[in-house]
C-alpha positions as CSV (number, residue, x, y, z in Angstrom):
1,X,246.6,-97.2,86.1
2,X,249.6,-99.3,85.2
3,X,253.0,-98.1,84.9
4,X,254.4,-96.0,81.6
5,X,258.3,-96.4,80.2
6,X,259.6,-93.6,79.4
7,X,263.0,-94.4,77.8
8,X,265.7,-92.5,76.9
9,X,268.7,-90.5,78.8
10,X,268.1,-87.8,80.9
11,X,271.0,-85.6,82.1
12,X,269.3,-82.1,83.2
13,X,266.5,-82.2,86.0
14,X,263.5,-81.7,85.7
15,X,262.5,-84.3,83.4
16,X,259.7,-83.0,81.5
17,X,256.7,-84.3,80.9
18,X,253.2,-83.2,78.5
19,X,250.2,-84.6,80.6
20,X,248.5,-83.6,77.3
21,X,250.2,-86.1,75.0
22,X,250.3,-88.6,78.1
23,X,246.8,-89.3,79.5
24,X,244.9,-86.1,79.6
25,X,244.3,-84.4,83.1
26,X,244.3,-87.1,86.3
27,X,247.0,-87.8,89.0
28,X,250.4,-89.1,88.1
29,X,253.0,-90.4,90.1
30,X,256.6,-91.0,89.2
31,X,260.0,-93.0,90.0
32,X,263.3,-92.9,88.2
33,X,265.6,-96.0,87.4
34,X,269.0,-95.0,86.9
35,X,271.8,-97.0,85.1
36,X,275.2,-97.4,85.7
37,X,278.4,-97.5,83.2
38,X,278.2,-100.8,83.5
39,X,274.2,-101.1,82.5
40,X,272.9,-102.4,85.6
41,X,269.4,-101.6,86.1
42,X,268.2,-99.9,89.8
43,X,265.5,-102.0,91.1
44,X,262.1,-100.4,91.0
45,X,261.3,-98.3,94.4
46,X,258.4,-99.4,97.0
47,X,256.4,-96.2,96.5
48,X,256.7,-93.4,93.8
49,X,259.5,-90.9,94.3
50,X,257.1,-88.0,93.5
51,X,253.5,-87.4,92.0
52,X,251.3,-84.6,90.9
53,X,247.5,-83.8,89.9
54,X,247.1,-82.1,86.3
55,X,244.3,-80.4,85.6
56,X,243.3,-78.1,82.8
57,X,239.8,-77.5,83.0
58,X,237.3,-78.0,85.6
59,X,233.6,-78.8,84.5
60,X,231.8,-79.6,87.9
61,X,230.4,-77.3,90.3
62,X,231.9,-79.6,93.5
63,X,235.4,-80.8,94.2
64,X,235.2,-84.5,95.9
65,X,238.2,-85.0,97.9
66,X,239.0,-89.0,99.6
67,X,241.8,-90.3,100.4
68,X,241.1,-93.5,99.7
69,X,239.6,-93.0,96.1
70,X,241.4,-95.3,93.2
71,X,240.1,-93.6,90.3
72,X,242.1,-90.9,88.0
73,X,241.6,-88.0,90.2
74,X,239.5,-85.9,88.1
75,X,237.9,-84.5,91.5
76,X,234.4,-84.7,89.6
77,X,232.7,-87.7,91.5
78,X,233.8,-89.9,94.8
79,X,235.4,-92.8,92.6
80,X,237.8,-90.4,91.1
81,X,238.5,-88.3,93.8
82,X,241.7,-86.1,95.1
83,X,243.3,-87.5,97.6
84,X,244.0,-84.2,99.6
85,X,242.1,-81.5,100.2
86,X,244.9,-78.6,99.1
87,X,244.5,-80.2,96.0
88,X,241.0,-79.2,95.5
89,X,241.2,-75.6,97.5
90,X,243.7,-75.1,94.1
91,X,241.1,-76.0,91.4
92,X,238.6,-74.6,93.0
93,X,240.2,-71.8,93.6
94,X,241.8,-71.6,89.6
95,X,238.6,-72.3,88.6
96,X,236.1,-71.0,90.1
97,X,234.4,-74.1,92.0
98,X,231.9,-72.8,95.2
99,X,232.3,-76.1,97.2
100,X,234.0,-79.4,97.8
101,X,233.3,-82.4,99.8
102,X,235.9,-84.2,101.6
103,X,235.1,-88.1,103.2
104,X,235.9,-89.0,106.2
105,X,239.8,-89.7,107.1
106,X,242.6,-88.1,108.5
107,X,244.3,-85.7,106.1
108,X,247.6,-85.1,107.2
109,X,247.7,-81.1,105.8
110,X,247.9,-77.5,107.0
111,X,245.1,-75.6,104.7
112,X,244.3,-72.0,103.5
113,X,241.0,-70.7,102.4
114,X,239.9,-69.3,99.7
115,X,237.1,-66.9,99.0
116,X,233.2,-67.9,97.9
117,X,233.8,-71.2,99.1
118,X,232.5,-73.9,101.4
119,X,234.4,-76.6,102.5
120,X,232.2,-79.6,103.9
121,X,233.7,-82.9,105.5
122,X,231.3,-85.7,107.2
123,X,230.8,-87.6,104.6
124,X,231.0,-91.3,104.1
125,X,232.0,-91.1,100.5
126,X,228.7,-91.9,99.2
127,X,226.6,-89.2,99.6
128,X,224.9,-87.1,96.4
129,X,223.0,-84.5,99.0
130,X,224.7,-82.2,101.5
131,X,222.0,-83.9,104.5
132,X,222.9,-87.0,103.9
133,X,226.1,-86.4,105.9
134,X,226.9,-87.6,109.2
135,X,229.7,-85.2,110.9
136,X,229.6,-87.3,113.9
137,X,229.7,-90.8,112.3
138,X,232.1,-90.0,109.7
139,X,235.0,-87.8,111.4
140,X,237.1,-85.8,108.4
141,X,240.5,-84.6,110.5
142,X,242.7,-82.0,109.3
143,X,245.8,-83.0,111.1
144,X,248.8,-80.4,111.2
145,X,250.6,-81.8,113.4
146,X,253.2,-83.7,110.4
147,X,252.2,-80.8,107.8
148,X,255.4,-78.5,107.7
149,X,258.4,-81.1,106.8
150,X,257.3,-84.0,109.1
151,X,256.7,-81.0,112.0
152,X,253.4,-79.0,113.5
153,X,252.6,-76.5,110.9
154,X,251.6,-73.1,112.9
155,X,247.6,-72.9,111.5
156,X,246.0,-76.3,110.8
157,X,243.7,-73.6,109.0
158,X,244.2,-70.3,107.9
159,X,241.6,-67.8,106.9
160,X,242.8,-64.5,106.4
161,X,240.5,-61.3,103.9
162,X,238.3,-63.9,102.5
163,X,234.5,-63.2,102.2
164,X,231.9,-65.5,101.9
165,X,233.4,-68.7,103.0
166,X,232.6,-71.6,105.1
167,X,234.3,-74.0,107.0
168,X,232.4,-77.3,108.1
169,X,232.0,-80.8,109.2
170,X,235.8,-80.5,109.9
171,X,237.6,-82.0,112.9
172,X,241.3,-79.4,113.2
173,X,243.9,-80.6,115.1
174,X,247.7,-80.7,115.0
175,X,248.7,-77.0,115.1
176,X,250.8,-75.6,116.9
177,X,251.9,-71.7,116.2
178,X,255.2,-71.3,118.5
179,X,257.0,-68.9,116.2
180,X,257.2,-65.2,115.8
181,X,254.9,-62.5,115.1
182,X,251.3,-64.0,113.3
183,X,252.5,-67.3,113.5
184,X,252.1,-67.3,117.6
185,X,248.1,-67.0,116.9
186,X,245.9,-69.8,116.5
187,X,247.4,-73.1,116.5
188,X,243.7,-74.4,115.1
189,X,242.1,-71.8,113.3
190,X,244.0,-68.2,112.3
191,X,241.4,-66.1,111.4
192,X,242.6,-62.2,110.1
193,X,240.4,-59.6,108.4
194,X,237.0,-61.6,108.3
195,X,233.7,-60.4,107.9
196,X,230.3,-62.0,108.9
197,X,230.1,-63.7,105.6
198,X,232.5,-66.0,106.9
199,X,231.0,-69.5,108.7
200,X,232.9,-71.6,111.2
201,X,230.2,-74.4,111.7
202,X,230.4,-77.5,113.1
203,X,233.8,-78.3,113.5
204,X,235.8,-79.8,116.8
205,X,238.7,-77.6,117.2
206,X,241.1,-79.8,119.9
207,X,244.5,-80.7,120.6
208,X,246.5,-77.2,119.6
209,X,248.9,-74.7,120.8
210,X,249.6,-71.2,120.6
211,X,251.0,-68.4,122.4
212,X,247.5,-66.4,121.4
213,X,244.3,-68.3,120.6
214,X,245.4,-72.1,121.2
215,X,242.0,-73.6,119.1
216,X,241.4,-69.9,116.7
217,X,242.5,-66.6,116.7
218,X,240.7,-63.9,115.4
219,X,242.5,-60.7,114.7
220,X,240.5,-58.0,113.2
221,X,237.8,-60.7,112.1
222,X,234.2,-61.2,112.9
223,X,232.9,-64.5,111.8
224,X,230.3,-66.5,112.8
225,X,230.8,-69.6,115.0
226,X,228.1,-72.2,115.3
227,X,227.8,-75.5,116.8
228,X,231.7,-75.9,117.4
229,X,233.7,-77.6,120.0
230,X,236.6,-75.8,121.2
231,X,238.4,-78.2,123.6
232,X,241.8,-79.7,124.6
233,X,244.1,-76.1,123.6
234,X,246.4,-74.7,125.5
235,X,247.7,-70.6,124.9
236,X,251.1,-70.3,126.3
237,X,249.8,-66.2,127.5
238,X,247.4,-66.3,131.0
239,X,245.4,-64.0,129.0
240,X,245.7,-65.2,125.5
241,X,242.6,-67.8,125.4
242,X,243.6,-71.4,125.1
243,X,240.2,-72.3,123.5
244,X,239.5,-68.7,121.9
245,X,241.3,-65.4,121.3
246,X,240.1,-62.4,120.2
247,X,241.1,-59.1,119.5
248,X,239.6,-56.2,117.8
249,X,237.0,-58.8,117.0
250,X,233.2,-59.0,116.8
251,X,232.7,-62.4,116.3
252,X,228.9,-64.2,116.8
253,X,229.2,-67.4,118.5
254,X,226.2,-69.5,119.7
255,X,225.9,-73.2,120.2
256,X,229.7,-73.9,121.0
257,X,230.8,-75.7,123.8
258,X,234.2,-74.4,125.2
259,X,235.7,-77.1,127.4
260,X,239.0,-78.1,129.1
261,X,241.5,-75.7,127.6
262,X,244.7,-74.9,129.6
263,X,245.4,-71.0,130.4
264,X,241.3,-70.0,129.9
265,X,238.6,-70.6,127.7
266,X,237.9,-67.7,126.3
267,X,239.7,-64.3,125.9
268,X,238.9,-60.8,124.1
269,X,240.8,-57.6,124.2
270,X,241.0,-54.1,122.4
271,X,238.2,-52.7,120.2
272,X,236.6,-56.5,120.2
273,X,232.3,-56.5,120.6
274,X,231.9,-60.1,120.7
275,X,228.0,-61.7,120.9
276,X,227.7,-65.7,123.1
277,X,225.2,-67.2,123.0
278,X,223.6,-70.5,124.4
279,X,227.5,-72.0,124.9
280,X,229.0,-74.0,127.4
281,X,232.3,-72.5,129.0
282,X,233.3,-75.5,131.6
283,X,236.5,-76.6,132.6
284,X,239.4,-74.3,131.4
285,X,241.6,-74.0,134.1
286,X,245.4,-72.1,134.9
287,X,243.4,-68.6,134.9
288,X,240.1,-67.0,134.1
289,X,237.5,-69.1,132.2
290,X,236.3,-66.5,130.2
291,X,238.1,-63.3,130.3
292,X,236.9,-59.9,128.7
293,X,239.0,-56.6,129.2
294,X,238.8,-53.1,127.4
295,X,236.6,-53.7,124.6
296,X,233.4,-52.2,122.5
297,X,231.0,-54.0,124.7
298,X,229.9,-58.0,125.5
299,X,227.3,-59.4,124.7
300,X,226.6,-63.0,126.6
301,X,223.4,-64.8,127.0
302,X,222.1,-68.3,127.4
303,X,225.4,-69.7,128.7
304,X,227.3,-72.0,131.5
305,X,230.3,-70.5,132.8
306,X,231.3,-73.4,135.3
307,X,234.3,-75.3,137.0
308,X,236.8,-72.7,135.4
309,X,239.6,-70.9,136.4
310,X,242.3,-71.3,139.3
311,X,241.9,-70.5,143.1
312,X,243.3,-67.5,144.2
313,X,241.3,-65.2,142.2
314,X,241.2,-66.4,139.0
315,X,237.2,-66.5,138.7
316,X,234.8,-68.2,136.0
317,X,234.1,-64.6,134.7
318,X,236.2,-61.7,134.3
319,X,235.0,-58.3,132.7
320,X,236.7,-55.0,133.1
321,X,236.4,-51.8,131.6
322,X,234.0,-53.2,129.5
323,X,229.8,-52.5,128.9
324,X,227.4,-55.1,128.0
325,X,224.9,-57.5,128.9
326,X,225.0,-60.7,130.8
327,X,221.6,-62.4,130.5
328,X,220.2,-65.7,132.0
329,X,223.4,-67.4,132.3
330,X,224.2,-69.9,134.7
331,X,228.0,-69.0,136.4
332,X,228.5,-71.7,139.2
333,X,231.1,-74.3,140.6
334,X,234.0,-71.9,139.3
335,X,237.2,-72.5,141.0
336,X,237.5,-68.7,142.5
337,X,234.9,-66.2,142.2
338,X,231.7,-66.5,139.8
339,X,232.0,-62.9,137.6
340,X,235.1,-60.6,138.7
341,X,236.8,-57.2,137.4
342,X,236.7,-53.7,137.9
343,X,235.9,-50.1,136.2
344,X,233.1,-51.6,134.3
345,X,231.2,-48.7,132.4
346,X,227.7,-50.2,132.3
347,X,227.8,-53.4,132.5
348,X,224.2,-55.0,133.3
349,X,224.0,-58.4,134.8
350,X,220.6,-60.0,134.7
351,X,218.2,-63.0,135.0
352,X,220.8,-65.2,136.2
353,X,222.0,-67.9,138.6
354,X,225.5,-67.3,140.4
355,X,226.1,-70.0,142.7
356,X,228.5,-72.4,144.2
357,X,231.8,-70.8,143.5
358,X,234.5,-70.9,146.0
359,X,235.1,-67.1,146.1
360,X,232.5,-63.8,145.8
361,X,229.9,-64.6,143.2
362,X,230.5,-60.8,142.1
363,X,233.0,-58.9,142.8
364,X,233.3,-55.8,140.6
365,X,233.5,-52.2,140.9
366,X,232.3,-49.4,138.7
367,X,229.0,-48.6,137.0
368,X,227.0,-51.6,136.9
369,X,223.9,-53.2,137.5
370,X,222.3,-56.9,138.9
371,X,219.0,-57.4,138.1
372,X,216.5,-60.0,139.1
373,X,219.3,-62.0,139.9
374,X,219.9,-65.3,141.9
375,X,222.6,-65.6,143.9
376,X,223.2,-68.4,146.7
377,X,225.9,-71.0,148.2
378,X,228.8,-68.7,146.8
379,X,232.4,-68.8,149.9
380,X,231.8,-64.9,150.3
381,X,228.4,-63.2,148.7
């Protein structure tokens, strides 16, 4: 809308202001004009000096959220909009709202979630169904890298004891967690004390850093992860899962592919029973591909494990200590051995194809078992 003059003198900061007497709820931005003794005016700035969103009441049962919207910012349709998406996790989150829609764009922000929510992106700004959507077509990035002060924040998203919330449609990028304590885990995705109600679908997790967990972290939290790619993360440990770090974690992942993530692909550790399923672990190099030490049991089926690790006995595979079930997966090309490790308290391997890696296709010791296996064209058995 246009411009409002407020006159008068103002000698104490802040300068208040009664959205109710002044417009009703929407998004206001502000500039001050000062005057000197001698009453020269200060020329108008370029852009506002500051700006906020008032809200007082929320009717809707959805929080649209594009950047490029012109309207008042209601949130209540795509013409009147928020412009960012920590915007609308508040309102829905005073309010009560169970899901928001964001268009596509890059949003330059660091976000937590809330509880009973989902958080959908994909959208052209247009849509009035949830399948009208196009992830792939219409990209919505959450980009930390500028979110704390104009630096990386350390979580582009942070989910930590919520229930029943989903994250989707969402491309995270940006983060980069290089301080102390929690903030060394998960440069993408922190995840903390999750259950199963809690959905990571259809998101490209790329381009962060952390010591633990590059793209997410999951520490005591078992969500589910579907149809994700996990790709371009580097952990700053040899063990601490560029693409994906776990520990004490049960987390369901199926559909993802994990791809070209510096310092492994994968990683779990303590009391941690994770289930894979039908993903793609290819190209993470500087140590182990996926790497599975001490924990519950492992569950992994349907999957490629290829062109991992690091020669010199970094292999595509490594499980130690650890009982489970590998089944019909594909473990070939790795840059050492195909599935490595020791003490394994029955582990079963089965129904799958261990070939072409430049090192043993198996070499582990313990209590474990191969069965109706294939393995061929491996440097030594």
């Amino acid at each position: 809308g246009d411009w409002t003059l407020y006159s008068g003198t103002y000698t104490e900061s802040p300068i208040p202001f009664d959205a109710s007497t002044q417009g009703g709820d929407g998004y206001y931005e502000f500039y001050t004009l000062a005057t000197d003794n001698a009453d020269n005016l200060e020329a108008p700035p370029d852009t506002p000096d500051t700006a906020i969103t008032v809200i007082t009441s929320y009717a809707g049962t959805r929080i649209y959220v594009d950047q490029d919207a012109t309207g008042v910012a209601s949130g209540l349709d795509w013409d009147n909009a928020f412009l960012k998406i920590n915007t609308a996790l508040t309102i829905a989150q005073g309010f009560g709202v169970p899901e928001i829609w964001v268009a596509e764009g890059t949003y330059p922000e660091a976000i937590v979630m809330n509880s009973n929510l989902a958080l959908y992106g994909g959208f052209a700004g247009t849509e009035t169904q949830i399948n009208q959507r196009d992830v792939a077509a219409y990209p919505t990035i959450i980009d930390a890298s500028t979110a704390s002060g104009g630096f990386p924040a350390d979580h582009a998203v942070t989910m930590i004891d919520i229930v029943n919330a989903r994250l989707d449609g969402f491309t995270i990028t940006g983060g980069d967690a290089d301080g102390g304590n929690e903030d060394s885990y998960g440069g993408g995705i922190f995840c903390k004390a999750l259950d199963v109600s809690t959905f990571i679908v259809n998101c490209d997790v790329s381009e962060n850093s952390a010591y633990y967990g590059g793209g997410i972290c999951m520490i005591d939290a078992s969500p589910q992860i579907t149809d994700c790619e996990v790709s371009q993360n580097a952990s700053g440990d040899y063990y601490g899962g560029g693409g994906i770090y776990g520990r004490n974690a049960s987390p369901i992942i199926s559909g993802c592919r994990i791809i070209n993530n510096q310092n492994g692909g994968v990683s779990f550790l303590g009391n941690s029973a994770p289930i894979i399923d039908n993903c793609q672990i290819i190209g993470n190099l500087n140590t182990y591909g996926a790497y599975f030490a001490s924990i519950d049991s492992l569950t992994l089926s349907n999957s490629t494990i290829a062109g991992n690790g690091r020669s010199g006995g970094y292999a595509g595979l490594y499980v130690a200590q650890t009982s489970g079930t590998i089944n019909r997966c594909v473990i070939s090309g790795n840059l050492s051995g195909g599935i490595s490790g020791y003490s394994s308290n029955g582990l079963v391997i089965k129904n799958s194809i261990i070939s072409g890696n430049a090192d043993a296709g198996i070499s582990q010791s313990g209590n474990f078992t191969i069965v109706n296996c294939t393995l061929h064209s491996n440097n030594s058995g």
